[in-house]
N, C-alpha and C positions, 0 to 999 in steps of 0.2 A: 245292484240297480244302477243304470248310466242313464245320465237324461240325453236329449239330444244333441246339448250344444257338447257333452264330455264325451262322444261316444270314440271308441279305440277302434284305431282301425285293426284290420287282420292280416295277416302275412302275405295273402293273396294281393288286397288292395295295395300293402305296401312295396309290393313284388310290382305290380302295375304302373303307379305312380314312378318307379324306379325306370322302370323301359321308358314312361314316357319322357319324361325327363334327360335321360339321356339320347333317344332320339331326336328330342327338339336340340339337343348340347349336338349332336352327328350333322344335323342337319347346319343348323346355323356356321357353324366351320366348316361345312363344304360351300356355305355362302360367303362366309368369306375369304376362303381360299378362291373364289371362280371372283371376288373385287378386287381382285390385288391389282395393280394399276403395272403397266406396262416401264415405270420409269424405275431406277434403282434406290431412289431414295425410300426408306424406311417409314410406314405409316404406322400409326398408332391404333392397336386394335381396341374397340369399346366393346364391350361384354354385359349383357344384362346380366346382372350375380343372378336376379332371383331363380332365372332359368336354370342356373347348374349346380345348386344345392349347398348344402355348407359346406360342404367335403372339400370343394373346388374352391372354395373363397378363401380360403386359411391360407393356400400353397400358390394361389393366384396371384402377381402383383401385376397388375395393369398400367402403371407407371413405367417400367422398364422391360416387359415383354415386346415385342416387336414382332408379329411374323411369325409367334410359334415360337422363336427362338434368342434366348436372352442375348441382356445386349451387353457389349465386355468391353470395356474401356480400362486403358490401361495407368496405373496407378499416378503417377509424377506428372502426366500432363492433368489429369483430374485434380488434383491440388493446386497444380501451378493456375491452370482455369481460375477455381475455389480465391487463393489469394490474391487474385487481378481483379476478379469479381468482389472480394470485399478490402482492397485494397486503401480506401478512405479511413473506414473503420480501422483498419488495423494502424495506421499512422493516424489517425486520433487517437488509441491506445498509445502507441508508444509517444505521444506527444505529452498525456495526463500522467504518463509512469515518468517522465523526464521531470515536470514541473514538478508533482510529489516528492521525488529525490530533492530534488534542488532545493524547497521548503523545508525540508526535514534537515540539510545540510544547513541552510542559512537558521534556522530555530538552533540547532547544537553553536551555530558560529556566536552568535548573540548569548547564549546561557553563560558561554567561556566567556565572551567580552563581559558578561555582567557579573559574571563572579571577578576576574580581574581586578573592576572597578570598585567593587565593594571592598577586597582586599587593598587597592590602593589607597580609598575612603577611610580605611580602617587603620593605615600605618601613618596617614596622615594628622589622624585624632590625635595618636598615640605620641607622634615630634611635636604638637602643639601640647599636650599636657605637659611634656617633658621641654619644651622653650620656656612656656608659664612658672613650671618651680624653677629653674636655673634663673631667671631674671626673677625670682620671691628672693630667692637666695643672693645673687648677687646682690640687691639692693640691700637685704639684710647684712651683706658684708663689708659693703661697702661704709656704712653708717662708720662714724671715727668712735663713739664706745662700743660699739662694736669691735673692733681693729683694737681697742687697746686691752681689752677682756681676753680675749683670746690671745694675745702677746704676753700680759700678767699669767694665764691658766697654761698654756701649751710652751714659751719659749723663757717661763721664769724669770720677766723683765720687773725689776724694779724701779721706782722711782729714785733719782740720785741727792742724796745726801747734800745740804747746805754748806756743812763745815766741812767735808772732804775736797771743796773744791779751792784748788788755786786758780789765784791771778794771778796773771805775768804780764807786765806794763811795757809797753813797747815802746816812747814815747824816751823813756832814759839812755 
């Protein structure tokens, strides 16, 4: 059962449909082959897709057709073009890849200076703990029982004797 809006066409209709369609496709390119303009510059052909079916619309590109016949430009000026035409852009790129580097090199330069600094911070502590006992120390050596304890213990000094001592009178 098909209702009317589903109805399928038949081989015939779609055999029909097909002539017609390509005659109106026959016809419109002999229209515009009889518009071609008398001057050599290249005109851009417009194409109603609906007219010439999906078949044609896939393999069609209307951007670079010309004439029936594609158009061929050759490689190194097409780039060279391409990079004049975005040639701002591209030195803004390489201006934000210069700064990037340079940031990244000045952040490593800083890391070094700040460990440096911490290491000299750090050898600095370590002569002042080591100034603070050498001046405990001196002071403690310097004291005179001090000096005399360690003279008695290490160099076996004693005190001298009363009656070992002479006098020698100068005077006679």
């Amino acid at each position: 059962m098909q209702s009317a809006a589903a109805r399928v066409k038949t081989e015939e209709e779609l055999a029909s449909d097909l002539k017609q369609k390509s005659s109106l496709a026959a016809s419109k390119k002999s229209e515009i082959k009889k518009e071609v303009p008398s001057k050599k510059e290249p005109t851009v052909i417009t194409v109603d897709l609906e007219d010439l079916g999906e078949d044609t619309y896939n393999s069609f590109n209307r951007r670079y057709e010309y004439l029936g016949q594609p158009r061929n430009r050759a490689l190194v000026p097409t780039i060279f073009a391409d990079v004049m035409r975005n040639c701002v852009i591209y030195i803004l790129i390489f201006a934000v890849t210069v700064l990037c580097i340079y940031k990244v090199i000045q952040v490593q330069n800083t890391r070094q200076l700040t460990a440096t600094l911490n290491e000299v911070n750090l050898n600095i502590e370590t002569q002042s703990r080591e100034s603070l006992l050498l001046q405990a120390q001196r002071q403690s050596l310097s004291a005179h029982a001090s000096v005399r304890e360690q003279a008695i213990d290490k160099l076996g000094m004693v005190n001298p004797k009363t009656e070992a001592e002479v006098v020698i009178r100068l005077d006679n």
